[in-house]
N, C-alpha and C positions, 0 to 999 in steps of 0.2 A: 437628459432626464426622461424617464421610462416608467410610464404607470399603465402596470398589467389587472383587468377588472376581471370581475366576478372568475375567477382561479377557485377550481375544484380544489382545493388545498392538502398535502399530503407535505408538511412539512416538515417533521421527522426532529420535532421539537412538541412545541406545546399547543399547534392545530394541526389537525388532520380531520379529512371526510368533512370540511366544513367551506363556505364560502368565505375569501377575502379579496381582498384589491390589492395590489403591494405595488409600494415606490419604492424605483431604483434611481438613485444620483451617483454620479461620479465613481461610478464600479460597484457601488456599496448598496446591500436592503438598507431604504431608513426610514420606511413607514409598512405595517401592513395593517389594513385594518377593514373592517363591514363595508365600508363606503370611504372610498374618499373622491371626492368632488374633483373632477378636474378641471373646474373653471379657477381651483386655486393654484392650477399650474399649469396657465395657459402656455408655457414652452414644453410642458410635456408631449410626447411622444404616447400616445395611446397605442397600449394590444390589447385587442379584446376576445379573453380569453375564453368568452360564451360558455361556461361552464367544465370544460374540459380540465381531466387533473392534470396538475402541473406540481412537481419534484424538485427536489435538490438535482441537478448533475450527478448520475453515477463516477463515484468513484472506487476506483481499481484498487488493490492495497497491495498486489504482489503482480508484474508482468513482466513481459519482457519485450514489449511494441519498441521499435525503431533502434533494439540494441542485437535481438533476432530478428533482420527483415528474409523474409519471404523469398529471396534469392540465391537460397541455399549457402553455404559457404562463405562467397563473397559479400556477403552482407552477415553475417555473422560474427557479433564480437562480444559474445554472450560469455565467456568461457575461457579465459589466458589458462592452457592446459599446460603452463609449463615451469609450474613449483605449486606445490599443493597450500602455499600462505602466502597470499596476495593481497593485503590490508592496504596495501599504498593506492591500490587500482579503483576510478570512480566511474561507475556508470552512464555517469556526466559526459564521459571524453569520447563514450561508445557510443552514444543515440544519437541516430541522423532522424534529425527534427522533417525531413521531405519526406522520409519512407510512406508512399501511401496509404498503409493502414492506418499511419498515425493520423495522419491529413483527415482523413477520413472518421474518424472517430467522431465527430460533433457531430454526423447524421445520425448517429446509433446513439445519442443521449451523453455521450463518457466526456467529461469534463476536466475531469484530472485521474490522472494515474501513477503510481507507485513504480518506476523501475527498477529491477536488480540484477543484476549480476548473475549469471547460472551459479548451479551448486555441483561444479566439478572440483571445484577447490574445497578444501577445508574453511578459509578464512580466503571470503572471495573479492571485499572490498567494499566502498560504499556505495547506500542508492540512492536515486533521485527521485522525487516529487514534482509532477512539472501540470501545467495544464496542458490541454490540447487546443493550443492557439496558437498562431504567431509561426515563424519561420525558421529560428537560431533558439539553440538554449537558452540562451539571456535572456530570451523576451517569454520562454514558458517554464523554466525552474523557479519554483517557490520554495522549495529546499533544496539546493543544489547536494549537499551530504545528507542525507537524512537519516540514514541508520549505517550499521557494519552488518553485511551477510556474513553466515557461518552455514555449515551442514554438514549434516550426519547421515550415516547410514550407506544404501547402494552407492550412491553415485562416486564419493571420493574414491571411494573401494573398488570400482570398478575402472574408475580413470589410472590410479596410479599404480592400482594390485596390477593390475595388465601389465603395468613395465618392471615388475619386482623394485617400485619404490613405495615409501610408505606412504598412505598407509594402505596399509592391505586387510586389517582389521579394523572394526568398530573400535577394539581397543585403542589400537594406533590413533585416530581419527580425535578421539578423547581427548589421547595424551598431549598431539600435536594441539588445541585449542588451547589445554592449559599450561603447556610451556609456553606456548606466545602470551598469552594473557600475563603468565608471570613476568615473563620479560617486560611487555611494557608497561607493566606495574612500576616493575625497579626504574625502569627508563623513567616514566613519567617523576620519580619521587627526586631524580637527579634532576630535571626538567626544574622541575618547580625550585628544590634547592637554591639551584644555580641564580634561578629568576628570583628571588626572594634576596641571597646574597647581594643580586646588583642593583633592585631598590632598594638596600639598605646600606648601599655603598660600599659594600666590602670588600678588598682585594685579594683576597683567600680562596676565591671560590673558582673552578675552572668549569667552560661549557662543557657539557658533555658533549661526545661526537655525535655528529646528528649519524639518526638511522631512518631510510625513510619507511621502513614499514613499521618502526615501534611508536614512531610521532604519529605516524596515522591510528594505527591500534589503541594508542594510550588515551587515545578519546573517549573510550568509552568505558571510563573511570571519570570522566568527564560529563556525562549526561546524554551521550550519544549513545541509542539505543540498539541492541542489535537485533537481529531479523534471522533468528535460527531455522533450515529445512528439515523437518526431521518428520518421517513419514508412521513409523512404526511405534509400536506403543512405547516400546525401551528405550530406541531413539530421543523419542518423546522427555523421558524422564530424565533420559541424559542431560539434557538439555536443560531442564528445569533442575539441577543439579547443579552443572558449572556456571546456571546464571545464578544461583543462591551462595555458591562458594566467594566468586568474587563480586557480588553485591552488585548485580547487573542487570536495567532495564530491557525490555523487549517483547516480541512475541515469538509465538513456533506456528511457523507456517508450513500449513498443509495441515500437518496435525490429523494425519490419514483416519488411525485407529483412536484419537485421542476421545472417541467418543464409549470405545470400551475402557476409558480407566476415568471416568469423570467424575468422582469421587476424588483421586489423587490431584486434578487439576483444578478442583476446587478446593483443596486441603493448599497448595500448593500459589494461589492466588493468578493462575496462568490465563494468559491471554492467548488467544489463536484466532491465524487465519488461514479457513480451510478451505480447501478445492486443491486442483481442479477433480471436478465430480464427472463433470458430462464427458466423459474421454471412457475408452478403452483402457482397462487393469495392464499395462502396459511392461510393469515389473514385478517382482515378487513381490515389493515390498509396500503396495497398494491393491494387494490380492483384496483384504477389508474395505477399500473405500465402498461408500453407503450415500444413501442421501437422507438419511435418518440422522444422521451424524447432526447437523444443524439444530434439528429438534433436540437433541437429550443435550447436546452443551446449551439451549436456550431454555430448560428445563430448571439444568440444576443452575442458572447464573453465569455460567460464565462466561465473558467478553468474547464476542468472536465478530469476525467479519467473513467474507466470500470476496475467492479470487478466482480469475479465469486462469492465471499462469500462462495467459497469450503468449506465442501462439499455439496452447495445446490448447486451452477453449479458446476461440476468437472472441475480442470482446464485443465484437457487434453481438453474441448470442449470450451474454451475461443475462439479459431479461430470462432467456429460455432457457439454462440451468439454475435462475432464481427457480424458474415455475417448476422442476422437479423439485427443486427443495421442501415447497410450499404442497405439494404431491403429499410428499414424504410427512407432513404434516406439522411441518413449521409455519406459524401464525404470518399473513399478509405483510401487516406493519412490520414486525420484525423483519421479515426475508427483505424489503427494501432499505431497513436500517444495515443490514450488513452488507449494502453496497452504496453506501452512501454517508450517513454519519456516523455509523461504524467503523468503516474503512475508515473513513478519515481523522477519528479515534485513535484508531491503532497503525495510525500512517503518520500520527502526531500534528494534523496539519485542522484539527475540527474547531481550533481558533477561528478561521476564512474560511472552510468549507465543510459539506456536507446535511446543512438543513438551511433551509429557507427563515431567517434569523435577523431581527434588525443588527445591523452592525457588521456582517456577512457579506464576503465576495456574494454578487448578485449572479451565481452560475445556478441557470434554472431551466428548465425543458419544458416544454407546454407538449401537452402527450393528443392524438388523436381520440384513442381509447383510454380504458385502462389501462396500465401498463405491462399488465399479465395475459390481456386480450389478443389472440394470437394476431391478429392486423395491428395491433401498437405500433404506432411508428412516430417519432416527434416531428412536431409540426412547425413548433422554432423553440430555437436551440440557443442561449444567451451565455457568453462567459466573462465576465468581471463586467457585467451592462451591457455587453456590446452584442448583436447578434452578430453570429456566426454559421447559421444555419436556418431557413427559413424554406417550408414546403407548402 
């Protein structure tokens, strides 16, 4: 048991810029309140948080930590470049939980992050959820599948135009989503048939062959969301197209130019999460990225979070392309909800994380400064109760 007093509070629910005390039991917030006495919980564990704010854990909502480690090549398994639909493929099997960035992550505030898959594929497979604790997957995936990547635009086109396979167009790119899509449409409806036939005992009915990229795909007619890249405004609406054809949750990450058509993306009910901002215009088709972008989607409403896209921002410097954001003239509280109970909104995981919450994994950062203060540095760093970091 662990009761943090008088917490600058920025809890990114229903206090913020105010004083509380909050108790943590058994992983969990399950008190926060003005005062609470700790003579009523003489096995508590006192931090005394003298005033300093203290946050949710930043969370990540799109990266690629421990699945691109920093060792070029050989630590690279960001990318199966070798069929442009790969729905079978889990993010899960690619991150090595030692990579020292990841390791390292609870100095820099990041508590949980969002892994994916690169977007050289078409349909690149599913991603994972995980905190940054613990040594094996099993001890830090909270969602081990948590969405289907998909992507459009440059990069398929550039991976597989290169070898004269398809697709070589946007068109292509298109078409290929929605043949698969239909496919395990039909797949799933024999899936289910089948299973339906044998709780009702029937002997008429034959399995269908398993396939394993359309079992994996057919999840998300299921409630598995998908995680589309799509950089440019058309990209964009492509996207927001074949997830309204076949009745499909999700967001559009990056969401470059999404901020020149925000009108259609609120016509549209679209969710996005965008970055990476603090990089170099790197292709054509990020010539428009802005840091005003943030502002006019927080404008007109609609949902958005902020990714580093690690490792093109590292996320040790997520604070410092928040503070361009916030530059650019996106409101304080906001620019920390889109890396924190945003992200974890549109990462599906804001049940357990992302705000300081009775009932909430207890991942929370006690900050030296502000958080926007260029010496911010966390002072301890807490994930499900437990520190994991202390300066």
């Amino acid at each position: 048991m662990i009761i943090i007093k008088k917490a600058y509070l920025l809890s990114m629910a229903d206090v913020n810029y105010e004083y509380r005390d909050i108790l943590i039991d058994k992983g969990k917030i399950v008190k926060i309140s003005k005062n609470i006495n700790v003579e009523d919980y003489p096995d508590a564990q006192v931090i005394k948080a003298v005033g300093r704010y203290v946050t949710p854990g930043i969370v990540d909502p799109h990266c690629h930590v421990g699945i691109m480690e920093e060792i070029f090549k050989e630590g690279n398994d960001t990318n199966e470049m070798s069929n442009p639909v790969t729905p079978e493929l889990r993010a899960l099997d690619g991150i090595n939980p030692l990579e020292p960035a990841l390791q390292e992550l609870v100095t820099h505030g990041v508590t949980c992050v969002h892994v994916a898959p690169g977007s050289a594929n078409v349909i690149g497979g599913t991603t994972t959820v995980l905190k940054t604790r613990g040594k094996t997957i099993e001890e830090m995936a909270i969602v081990p599948e948590a969405c289907m990547k998909m992507a459009l635009g440059e990069n398929p086109k550039r991976v597989y135009g290169g070898r004269n396979q398809t697709p070589v167009t946007r068109m292509a790119t298109a078409a290929l989503i929605r043949e698969q899509l239909e496919k395990a449409r039909r797949y799933r409806a024999k899936v289910k048939e089948y299973e339906q036939g044998v709780k009702e005992g029937r002997t008429d009915v034959k399995e269908p062959e398993f396939n394993q990229k359309l079992h994996s795909l057919m999840r998300v007619f299921d409630g598995m969301p998908v995680k589309i890249h799509a950089h440019r405004a058309d990209d964009i609406m492509t996207a927001i197209r074949i997830m309204e054809e076949f009745g499909l949750k999700g967001t559009i990450d990056h969401c470059t130019e999404g901020y020149l058509i925000p009108e259609a993306l609120k016509k549209h009910n679209a969710s996005c999460i965008l970055g990476p901002t603090l990089c170099n215009k790197s292709k054509p088709e990020v010539q428009n990225k802005e840091f005003e972008s943030a502002k006019i989607l927080n404008d007109y409403g609609i949902p958005f979070a902020i990714m580093t896209d690690h490792p093109v921002v590292e996320l040790q410097n997520t604070l410092l392309q928040l503070g361009r954001f916030v530059r650019a003239g996106l409101p304080v509280l906001e620019a920390l909800k889109a890396v924190t109970i945003s992200s974890a909104k549109l990462s599906y995981v804001d049940h357990l994380v992302g705000s300081i919450e009775v009932g909430k994994d207890a991942d929370i950062v006690i900050w030296s400064h502000n958080p926007f203060h260029h010496l911010a540095t966390p002072k301890l760093v807490l994930i499900d109760g437990q520190i994991v970091h202390k300066k």
